[in-house]
C-alpha positions, 0 to 999 in steps of 0.5 A: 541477507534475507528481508525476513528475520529468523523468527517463528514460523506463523502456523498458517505459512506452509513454504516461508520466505527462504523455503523452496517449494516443489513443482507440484505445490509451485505451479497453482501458485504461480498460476494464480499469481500471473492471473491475478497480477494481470489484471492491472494490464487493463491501465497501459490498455486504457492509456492507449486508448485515452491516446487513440493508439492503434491495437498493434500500440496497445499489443507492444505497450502491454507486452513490453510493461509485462516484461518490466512487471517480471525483470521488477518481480525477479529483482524484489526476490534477490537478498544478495548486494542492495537490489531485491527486497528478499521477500515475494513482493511482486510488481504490478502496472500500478493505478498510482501511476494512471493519473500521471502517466495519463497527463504525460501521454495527452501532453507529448505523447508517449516519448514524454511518458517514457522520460517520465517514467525514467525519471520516476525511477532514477528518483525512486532509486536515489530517495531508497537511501533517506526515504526512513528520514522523510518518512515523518514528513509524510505519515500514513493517514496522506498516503490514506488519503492519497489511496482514496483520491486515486479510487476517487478519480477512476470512479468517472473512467470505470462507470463510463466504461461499464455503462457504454458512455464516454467521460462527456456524457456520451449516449449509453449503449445498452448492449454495453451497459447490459454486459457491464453490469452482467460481469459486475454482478457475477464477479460480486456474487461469487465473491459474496457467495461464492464457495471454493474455487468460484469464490477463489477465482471470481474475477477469472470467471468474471472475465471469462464470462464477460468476453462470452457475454460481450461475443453474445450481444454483439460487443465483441466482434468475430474480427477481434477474435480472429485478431487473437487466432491470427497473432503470431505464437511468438515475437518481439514487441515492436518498439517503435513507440519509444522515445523520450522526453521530459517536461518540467511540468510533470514533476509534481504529478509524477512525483507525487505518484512516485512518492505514493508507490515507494510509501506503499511498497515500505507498507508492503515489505513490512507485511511481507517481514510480519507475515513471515515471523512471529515474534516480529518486532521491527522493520528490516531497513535494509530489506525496505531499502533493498525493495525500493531500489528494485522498483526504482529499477523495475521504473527505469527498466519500464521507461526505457523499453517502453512500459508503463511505470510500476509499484510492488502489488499488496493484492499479490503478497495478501493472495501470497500470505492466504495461500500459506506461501510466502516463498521469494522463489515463488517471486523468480518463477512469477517474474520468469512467467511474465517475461515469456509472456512479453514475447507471446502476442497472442496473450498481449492482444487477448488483453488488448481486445477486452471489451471495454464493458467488461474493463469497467466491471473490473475496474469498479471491483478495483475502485471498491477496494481501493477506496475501501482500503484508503479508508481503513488507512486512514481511520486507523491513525487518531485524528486530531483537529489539524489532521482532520482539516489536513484530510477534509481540505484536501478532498474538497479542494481535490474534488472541486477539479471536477465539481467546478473547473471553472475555478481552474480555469485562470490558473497559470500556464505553468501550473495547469498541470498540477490542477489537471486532476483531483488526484494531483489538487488533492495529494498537493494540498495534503502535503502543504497543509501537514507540514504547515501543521506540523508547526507546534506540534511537540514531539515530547508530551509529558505530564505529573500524576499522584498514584492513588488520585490519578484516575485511568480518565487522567491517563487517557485523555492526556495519551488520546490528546497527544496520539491525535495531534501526533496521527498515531495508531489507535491501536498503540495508543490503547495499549500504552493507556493500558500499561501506564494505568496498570503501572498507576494502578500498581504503584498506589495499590502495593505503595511501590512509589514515593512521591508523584510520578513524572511521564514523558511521551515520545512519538515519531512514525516507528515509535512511541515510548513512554518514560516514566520517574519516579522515587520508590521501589523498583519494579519486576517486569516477568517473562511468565506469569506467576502461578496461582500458588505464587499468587496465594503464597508469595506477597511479592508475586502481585507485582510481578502479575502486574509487571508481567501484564504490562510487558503484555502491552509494550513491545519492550521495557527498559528500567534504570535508575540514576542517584534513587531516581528510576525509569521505566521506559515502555516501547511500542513499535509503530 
């Protein structure tokens, strides 16, 4: 079963989800994917070097978290059994995964962080199957919040390594700071104004050149070069960091990442299934399952073997979707591509000796979107007053971990771990604070309107109420104010009711419908739009615009009627 319906192909998709491609359009794209999907291999490089390791550490680490980034893409591509998505939805080394995964190696070392990522993914695995009856529990705008508190946290690590300092006010090199903010301001510029290929491979260009610049001033050093020109073509990664352990004390951070990546990855395959069809109405469960259950198994892999904790890539599906091809079979050459890396050491320590100048400015290119992107999640759900104390709570309890520790100072033993970071006050507080305010809030809202005296002020303000207190979509939200008001409008205009009508709104996070009662005629929902002849000719054809507009507006109508009383039920997917 594919994770795409068999609807309409977009005009923009060339090579669609079951489509296989041919070499020749196939290997730009994959080419293009492995390059892009590599530059988060610069967060196994910094955890090793939070931990002091060795190069020949970092080397093994990064080629061993290449391997599960491609056994994890390969599985995500699979629509046969329960495993794989059926959709390109590559893995990448998350940032979701930097901040717990930190704690872990400066806690127990790299054992502890291996049993920690086994056990990220022996969770996600099992959470795949009711994660559609939680996901209430955790609606977008914490997974908004979430995403900002993480570019938030590596704002410290990215400016330091830009700048030649240290995260404890270190002297700035400026050599460093010099090539930091040469690659920075190149990677930039090509995006800003850039054309074609320059503008398409900024960040290509940028490492290129910032290895160049680091050579020139002298960062860089002739050994490490020779570092790379003296690593064996082909090799296995050494193993001999790996073990496990587990700590209790980790949970809540490596929960809450976990929980953050299988949130993201839903959003990811739901991308993935609209980019593909559209006549879209609906996310495929089984494919949303499916993928979840294949990053579960992309963790376990990555915790056994010695890599670092993985989650599904939006960057890879949106550069995917930009290319015109969406293709899983692009997904099985992708992850084929990073397993053969795994065993060439000369690409491992190419990674290994980036300068950490040249880190930062891609690091800060990340954070830019990250936290960019956190916004718009959260700035696209309506926001009532105990969502924006569930938001605002949380980033000042998250960002006084850093503004004032002291306050953390006195915190039991058991808990320091949880106020280790910004990222983890921040997520925790987030959560306590919505299912705190959770309390009281009605999932059904309704209200009693007289066609003829109701104004479109009356519909709005009670549909803007409920959909702040309930955190919906702005946009859904619109378009049922438009359909409720055009039936009103249509209702007293053509004296198609008797009476008063009675509306009943319904939210959860997949849906919002809008019932409506009432006593009169029954009205037309049209497919088409009557022409304008059967506009001039037909008395009946103006309720048949105004039913065929307000189909416009929901996603479905349903009408019935029980002993003269009829129902309308708009239904917008959320």
């Amino acid at each position: 079963m594919t994770g795409a319906s068999k609807g309409k192909r977009p005009a923009n998709i060339i090579y669609g989800v079951d489509d296989k491609l041919p070499l020749v359009a196939a290997l730009p794209v994959v080419l293009q994917q492995v390059i892009f999907l590599s530059l988060d291999l610069i967060f196994p490089i910094l955890i090793v070097q939070s931990f002091l390791g060795s190069s020949q550490l970092a080397q093994s680490f990064v080629s061993l978290t290449m391997l599960a980034m491609g056994a994890g893409t390969i599985l995500q591509a699979c629509n046969k059994g329960t495993v794989g998505s059926g959709l390109y939805c590559p893995q990448e080394t998350g940032a979701l995964y930097y901040p717990a995964s930190l704690l872990a190696v400066q806690k127990g070392g790299f054992p502890l962080l291996m049993g920690m990522t086994v056990f990220v993914g022996i969770a996600e695995i099992c959470l795949a199957k009711v994660i559609h009856k939680l996901r209430v529990l955790f609606p977008a705008e914490l997974t908004g919040l979430v995403v900002v508190m993480l570019g938030i946290t590596l704002i410290p690590v990215s400016i330091s390594f830009v700048s030649g300092s240290d995260l404890h006010g270190g002297p700035v090199d400026i050599r460093a700071l010099q090539v930091g903010f040469l690659t920075l301001s190149l990677i930039i510029a090509l995006d800003v104004w850039g054309k074609g290929a320059f503008r398409q491979y900024s960040i290509i260009v940028g490492i290129v050149s910032g290895y160049i610049f680091s050579y020139l001033a002298g960062v860089l050093t002739e050994e490490e070069f020779q570092s790379v020109v003296a690593a064996p073509m082909l090799a296995l990664p050494d193993v001999s960091h790996i073990g496990w352990a587990f700590d209790w004390e980790l949970v809540v951070p490596f929960f809450i990442a976990f929980l953050c990546s299988t949130l993201k990855t839903i959003g990811n395959v739901t991308v993935c299934q609209k980019a593909d069809d559209l006549e879209w109405k609906r996310l495929n469960m089984r494919s949303a399952e499916g993928g979840l259950i294949a990053e579960g198994v992309s963790n376990l892999l990555a915790g056994l073997i010695g890599g670092m904790g993985q989650n599904s890539s939006a960057g890879g599906i949106g550069l995917a979707i930009a290319s015109g091809v969406t293709s899983r079979y692009v997904g099985f050459i992708v992850g084929g591509a990073f397993v053969v890396l795994a065993f060439l050491p000369k690409i491992s320590v190419l990674f290994t000796i980036m300068p950490k100048p040249v880190i930062g400015a891609l690091l800060t290119v990340g954070v830019v979107f990250i936290i960019v992107t956190g916004m718009q999640i959260l700035l696209a759900r309506m926001l009532d007053t105990r969502k924006t104390f569930v938001i605002g709570l949380s980033l000042i309890f998250g960002l006084s971990v850093d503004i004032l520790p002291v306050l953390y100072t006195n915190v039991p033993a058991d808990m320091k771990v949880v106020f280790a970071s910004s990222f983890s006050v921040a997520t925790v507080v987030a959560i306590s604070l919505n299912l705190l305010f959770r309390l009281g809030v009605a999932k059904t809202q309704s209200m009693e309107l007289e066609p003829g005296k109701a104004t479109a002020d009356t519909i709005f303000d009670f549909l803007e109420q409920a959909g702040s207190s309930w955190g919906a979509r702005r946009e859904i939200v619109a378009r049922a104010v438009a359909a409720l008001n055009e039936f009103i409008e249509s209702a007293a205009a053509l004296a198609l009711v008797d009476g008063s009508v009675k509306v009943a709104a319904v939210f959860d996070e997949y849906n919002l419908d809008i019932h409506v009662y009432y006593h009169g005629r029954e009205m037309d929902f049209p497919a088409t739009r009557p022409s304008p002849a059967e506009l001039l000719e037909d008395d009946q054809a103006f309720v048949r615009l105004s039913g065929y507009m307000m189909r416009k507006y929901a996603d479905k109508i349903q009408t019935d009627s029980d002993n003269g009383l009829l129902h309308v039920k708009f239904h917008f997917e959320h």
